[in-house]
C-alpha positions in Angstrom: 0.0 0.0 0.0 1.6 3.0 -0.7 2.5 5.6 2.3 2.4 9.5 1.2 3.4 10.4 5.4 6.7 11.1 6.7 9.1 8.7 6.6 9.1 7.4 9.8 5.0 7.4 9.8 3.9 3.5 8.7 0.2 4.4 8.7 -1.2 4.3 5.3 -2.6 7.6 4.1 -5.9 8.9 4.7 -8.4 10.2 1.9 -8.2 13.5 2.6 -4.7 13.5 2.1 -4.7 11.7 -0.9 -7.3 14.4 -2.5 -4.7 17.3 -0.9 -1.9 16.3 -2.8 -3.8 15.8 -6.1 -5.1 18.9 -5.6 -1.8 20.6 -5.0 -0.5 18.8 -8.2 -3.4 19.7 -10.2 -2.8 23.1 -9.1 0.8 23.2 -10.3 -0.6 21.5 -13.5 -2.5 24.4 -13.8 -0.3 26.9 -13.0 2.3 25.7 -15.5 -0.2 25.4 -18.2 -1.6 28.9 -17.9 2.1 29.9 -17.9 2.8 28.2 -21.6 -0.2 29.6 -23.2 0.2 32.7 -22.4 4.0 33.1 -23.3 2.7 31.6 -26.2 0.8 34.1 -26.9 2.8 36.6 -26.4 5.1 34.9 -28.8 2.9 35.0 -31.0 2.2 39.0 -30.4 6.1 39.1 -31.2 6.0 37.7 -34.1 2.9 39.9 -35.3 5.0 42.6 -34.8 8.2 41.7 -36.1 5.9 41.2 -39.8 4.0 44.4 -39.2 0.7 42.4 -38.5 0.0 43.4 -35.2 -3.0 45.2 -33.2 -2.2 48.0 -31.2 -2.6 46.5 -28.5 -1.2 43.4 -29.1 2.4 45.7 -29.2 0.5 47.1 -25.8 0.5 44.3 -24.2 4.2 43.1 -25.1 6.0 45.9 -23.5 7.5 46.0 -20.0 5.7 49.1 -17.8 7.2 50.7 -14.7 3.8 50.4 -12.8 5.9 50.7 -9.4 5.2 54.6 -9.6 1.2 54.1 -9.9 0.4 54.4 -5.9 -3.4 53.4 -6.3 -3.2 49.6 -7.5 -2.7 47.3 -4.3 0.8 46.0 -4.1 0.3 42.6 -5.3 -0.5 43.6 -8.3 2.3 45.8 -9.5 4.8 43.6 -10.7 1.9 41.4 -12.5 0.0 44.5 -14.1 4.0 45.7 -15.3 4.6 42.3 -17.5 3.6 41.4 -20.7 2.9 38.3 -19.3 1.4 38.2 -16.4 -1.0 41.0 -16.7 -3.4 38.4 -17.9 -3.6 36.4 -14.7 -6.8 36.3 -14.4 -6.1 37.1 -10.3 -5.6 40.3 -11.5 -8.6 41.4 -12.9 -10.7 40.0 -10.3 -8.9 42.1 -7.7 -9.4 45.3 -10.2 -13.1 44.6 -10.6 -13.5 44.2 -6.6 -11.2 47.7 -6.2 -13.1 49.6 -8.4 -16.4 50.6 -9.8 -15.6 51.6 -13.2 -13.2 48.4 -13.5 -16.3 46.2 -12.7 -18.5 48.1 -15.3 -15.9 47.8 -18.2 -15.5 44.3 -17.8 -19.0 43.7 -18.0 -19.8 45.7 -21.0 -16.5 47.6 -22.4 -18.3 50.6 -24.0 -20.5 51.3 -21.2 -22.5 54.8 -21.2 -22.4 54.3 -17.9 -18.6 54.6 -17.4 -18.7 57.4 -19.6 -21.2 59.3 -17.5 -18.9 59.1 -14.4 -15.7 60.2 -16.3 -18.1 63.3 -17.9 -19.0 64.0 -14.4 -17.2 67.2 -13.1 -18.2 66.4 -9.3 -17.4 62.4 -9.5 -15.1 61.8 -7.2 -14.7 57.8 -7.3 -15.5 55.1 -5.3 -11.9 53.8 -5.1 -8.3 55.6 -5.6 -8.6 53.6 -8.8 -11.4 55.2 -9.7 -10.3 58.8 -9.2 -6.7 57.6 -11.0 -9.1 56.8 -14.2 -11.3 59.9 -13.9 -7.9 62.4 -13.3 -6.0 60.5 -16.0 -4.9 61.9 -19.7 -7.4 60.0 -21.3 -10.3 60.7 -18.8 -9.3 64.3 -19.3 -9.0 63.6 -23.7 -13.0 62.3 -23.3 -14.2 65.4 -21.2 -12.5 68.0 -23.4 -13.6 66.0 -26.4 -17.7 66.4 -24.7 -16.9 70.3 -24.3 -15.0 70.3 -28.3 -17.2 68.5 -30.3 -20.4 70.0 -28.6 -19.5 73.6 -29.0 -18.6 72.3 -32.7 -21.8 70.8 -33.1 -23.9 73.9 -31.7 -22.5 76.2 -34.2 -22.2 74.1 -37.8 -25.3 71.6 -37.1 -27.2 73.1 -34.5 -27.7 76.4 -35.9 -28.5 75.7 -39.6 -30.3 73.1 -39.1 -32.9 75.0 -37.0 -33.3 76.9 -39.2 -34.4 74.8 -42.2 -36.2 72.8 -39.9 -34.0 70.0 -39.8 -32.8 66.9 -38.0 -30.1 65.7 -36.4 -29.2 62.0 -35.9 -26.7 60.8 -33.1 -25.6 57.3 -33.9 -24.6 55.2 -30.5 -25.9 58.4 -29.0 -26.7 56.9 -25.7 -27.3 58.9 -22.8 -27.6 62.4 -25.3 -24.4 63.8 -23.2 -23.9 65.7 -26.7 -27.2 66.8 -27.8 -27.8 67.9 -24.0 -24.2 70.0 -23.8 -25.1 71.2 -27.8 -28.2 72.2 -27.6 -28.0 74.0 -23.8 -27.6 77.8 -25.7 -30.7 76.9 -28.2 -33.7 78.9 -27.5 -36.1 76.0 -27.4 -39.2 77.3 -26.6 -39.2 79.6 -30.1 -37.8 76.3 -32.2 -40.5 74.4 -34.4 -39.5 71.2 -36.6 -36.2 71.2 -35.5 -35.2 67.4 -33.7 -32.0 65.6 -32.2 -32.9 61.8 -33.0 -30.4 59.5 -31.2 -30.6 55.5 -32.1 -28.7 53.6 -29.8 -28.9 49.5 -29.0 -28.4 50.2 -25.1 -31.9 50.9 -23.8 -31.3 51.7 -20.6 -29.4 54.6 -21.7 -31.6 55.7 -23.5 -34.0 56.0 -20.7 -31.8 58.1 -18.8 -31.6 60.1 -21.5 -34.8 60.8 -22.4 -35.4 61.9 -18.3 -31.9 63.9 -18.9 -33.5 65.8 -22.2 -36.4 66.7 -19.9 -34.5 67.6 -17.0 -32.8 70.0 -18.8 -35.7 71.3 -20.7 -35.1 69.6 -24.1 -37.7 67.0 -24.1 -39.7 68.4 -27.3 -36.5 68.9 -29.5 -35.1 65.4 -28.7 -36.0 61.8 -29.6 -35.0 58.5 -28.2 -35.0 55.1 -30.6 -33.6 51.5 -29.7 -32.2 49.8 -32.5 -29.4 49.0 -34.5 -28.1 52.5 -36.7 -26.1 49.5 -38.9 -30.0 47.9 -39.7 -32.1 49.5 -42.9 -35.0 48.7 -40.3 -34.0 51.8 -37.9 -33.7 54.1 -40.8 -36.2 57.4 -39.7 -36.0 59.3 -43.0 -33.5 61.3 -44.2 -31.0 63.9 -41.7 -28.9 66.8 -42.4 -26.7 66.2 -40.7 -24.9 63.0 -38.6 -23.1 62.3 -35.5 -21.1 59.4 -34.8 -18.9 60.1 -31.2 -16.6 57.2 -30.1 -18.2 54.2 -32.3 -15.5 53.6 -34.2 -13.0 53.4 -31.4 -12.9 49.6 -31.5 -13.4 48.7 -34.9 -10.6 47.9 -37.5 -10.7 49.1 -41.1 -13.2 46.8 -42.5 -15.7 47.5 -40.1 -15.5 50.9 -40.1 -15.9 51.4 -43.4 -18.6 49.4 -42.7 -20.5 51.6 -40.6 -19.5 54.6 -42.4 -21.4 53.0 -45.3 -24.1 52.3 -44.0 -25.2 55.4 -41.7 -25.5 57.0 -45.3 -29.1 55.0 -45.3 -30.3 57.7 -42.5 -28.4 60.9 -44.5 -29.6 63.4 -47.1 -27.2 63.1 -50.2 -26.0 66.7 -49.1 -25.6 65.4 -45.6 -22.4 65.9 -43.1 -21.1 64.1 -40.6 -18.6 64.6 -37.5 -16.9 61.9 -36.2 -14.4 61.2 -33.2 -12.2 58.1 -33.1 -9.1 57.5 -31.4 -5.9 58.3 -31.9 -2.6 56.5 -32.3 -1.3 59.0 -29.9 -3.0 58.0 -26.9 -1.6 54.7 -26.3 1.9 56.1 -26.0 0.4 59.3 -23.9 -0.5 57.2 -21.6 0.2 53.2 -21.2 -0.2 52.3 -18.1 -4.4 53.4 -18.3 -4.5 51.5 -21.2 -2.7 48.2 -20.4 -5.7 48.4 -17.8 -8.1 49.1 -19.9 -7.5 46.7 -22.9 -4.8 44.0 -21.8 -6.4 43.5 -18.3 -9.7 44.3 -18.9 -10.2 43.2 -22.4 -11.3 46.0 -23.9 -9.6 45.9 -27.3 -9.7 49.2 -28.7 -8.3 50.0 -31.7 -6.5 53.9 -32.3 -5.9 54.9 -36.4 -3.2 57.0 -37.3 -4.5 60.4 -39.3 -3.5 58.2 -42.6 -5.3 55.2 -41.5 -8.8 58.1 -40.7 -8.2 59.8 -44.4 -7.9 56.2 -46.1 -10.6 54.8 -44.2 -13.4 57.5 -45.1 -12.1 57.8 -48.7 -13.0 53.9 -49.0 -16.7 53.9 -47.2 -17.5 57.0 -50.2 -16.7 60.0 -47.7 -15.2 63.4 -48.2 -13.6 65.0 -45.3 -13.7 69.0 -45.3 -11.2 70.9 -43.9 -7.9 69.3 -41.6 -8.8 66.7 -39.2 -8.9 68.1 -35.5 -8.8 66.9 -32.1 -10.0 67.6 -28.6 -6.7 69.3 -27.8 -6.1 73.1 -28.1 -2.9 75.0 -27.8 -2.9 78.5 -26.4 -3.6 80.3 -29.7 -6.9 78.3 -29.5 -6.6 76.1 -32.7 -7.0 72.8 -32.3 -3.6 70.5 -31.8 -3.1 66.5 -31.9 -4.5 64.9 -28.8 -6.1 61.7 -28.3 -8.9 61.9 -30.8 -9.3 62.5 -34.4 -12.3 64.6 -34.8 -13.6 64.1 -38.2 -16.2 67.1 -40.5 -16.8 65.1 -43.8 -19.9 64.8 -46.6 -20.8 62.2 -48.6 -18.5 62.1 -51.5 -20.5 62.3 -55.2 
């Protein structure tokens, strides 16, 4: 019979100790496998890079960070959150999502409304250190300026003229309206007649909140709320003026991009334009550390374009873009410089 005791015990070992030590093997097992696939995988990543082939945050996730000087993460995590390997322990995101509200909403649903509502949120203060370190970061800063830029924008070359021809709006993936609330705060509402801000979004819970925002803030007869997919010939409402399309393409590569940007021309006039905001290659280097969380831990795989990447992608879906590409970023002349977005103004190209 064998004896798994010391070795000056002769008793023959008990169950329980026979199911320890599988256990303890079956955890090494474990361990040892999780280790090969993942250097695997980030072999793999190598090798993407090495031909040119690789996502941006496939390089993200192959580089060595020095997350020692980022205070708020608990101190078991550091050294795991700094490698390209093991980041992806899946011990670490658990302990991210228990630290830290917005953590636990991104891994649920990466592009939550909800998380964007907190970071638009002047007075949010955070539930965690985490929290406040997102909120306080470049890139929560790059999405509030980019709310204050693009709405301002919007007010003045959409807003405006299309109130006065009676005209309509539609705000693809608009959500929670943070935009048509911010854009149409200096519109004298009362005195407006035909003039609408449809947004179509998939999320209706959003939408809810913000149809009760719209009336809050006294916009409830100049906005309108669909569910449905903008991508469908089903949710097309006529045909706009003008387009807005915020943040969608953030995650998607070429192909589907062009994608969309086809076919949100089955909701606009052929005369139609269009502002869009997309991420830009800048960020991830701005920044690493928030994004190795946000797409290497957390999974959300965001994709940034390059301005050549932007130019080549709305030439192929049949767009013309007017003017220079701009970006949430100012310099103290007040003209726009690069920051983390590409903010597009095109028309549909005849």
């Amino acid at each position: 019979m064998a004896i798994l005791g010391p070795s000056n015990n002769s008793y023959p070992a008990t169950a329980e100790e026979v199911g320890y030590k599988n256990s303890e093997s079956g955890i090494v097992f474990s361990e040892i496998r999780w280790f090969f696939t993942n250097a695997c995988i980030y072999i793999w990543y190598l090798i993407k890079i090495l031909f040119n082939r690789a996502e941006r945050f496939e390089e993200l996730a192959c580089k060595r960070l020095d997350f020692l000087r980022e205070e708020v993460f608990p101190k078991q995590l550091l050294v795991f959150l700094r490698s390209p390997i093991w980041h992806r322990r899946p011990l670490v995101k658990e302990i991210l999502v228990e630290s830290s509200q917005i953590c636990a909403i991104l891994a649920e649903n990466p592009a939550s409304d909800e998380m964007l509502r907190m970071i638009y949120d002047l007075e949010y203060k955070g539930s965690s250190r985490i929290d406040q370190w997102f909120w306080s970061s470049l890139p929560g800063k790059a999405l509030r300026d980019r709310l204050e830029f693009c709405s301002n924008w919007i007010y003045e070359k959409f807003v405006i003229p299309a109130i006065k021809t009676n005209g309509r709006i539609v705000d693809f993936g608009g959500s929670s309206a943070a935009y048509a609330i911010k854009a149409l705060k200096g519109a004298d509402v009362p005195s407006i007649q035909g003039f609408v801000w449809d947004t179509i979004d998939c999320d209706l819970e959003s939408l809810k909140i913000g149809e009760k925002r719209a009336e809050e803030a006294g916009l409830f007869s100049v906005t309108n709320f669909r569910e449905g997919n903008f991508m469908s010939r089903k949710s097309v409402l006529g045909r706009a003026q003008f387009g807005v399309l915020i943040g969608v393409l953030c995650g998607m590569d070429k192909r589907t991009a062009v994608f969309c940007l086809e076919k949100i021309k089955l909701h606009l006039a052929v005369d139609a334009e269009l502002i869009v905001a997309t991420l830009s290659s800048r960020a991830f280097p701005e920044d690493p550390f928030m994004f190795r969380v946000l797409c290497n831990v957390l999974g959300w795989k965001l994709r940034p374009k390059t301005e050549e990447e932007v130019k080549d992608i709305f030439q192929t879906a049949g767009w013309q873009i007017i003017g220079d590409i701009m970006s949430e970023r100012t310099g103290e002349d007040g003209e726009s410089v690069p920051g983390q977005y590409h903010i597009v103004h095109a028309k549909i190209a005849i």
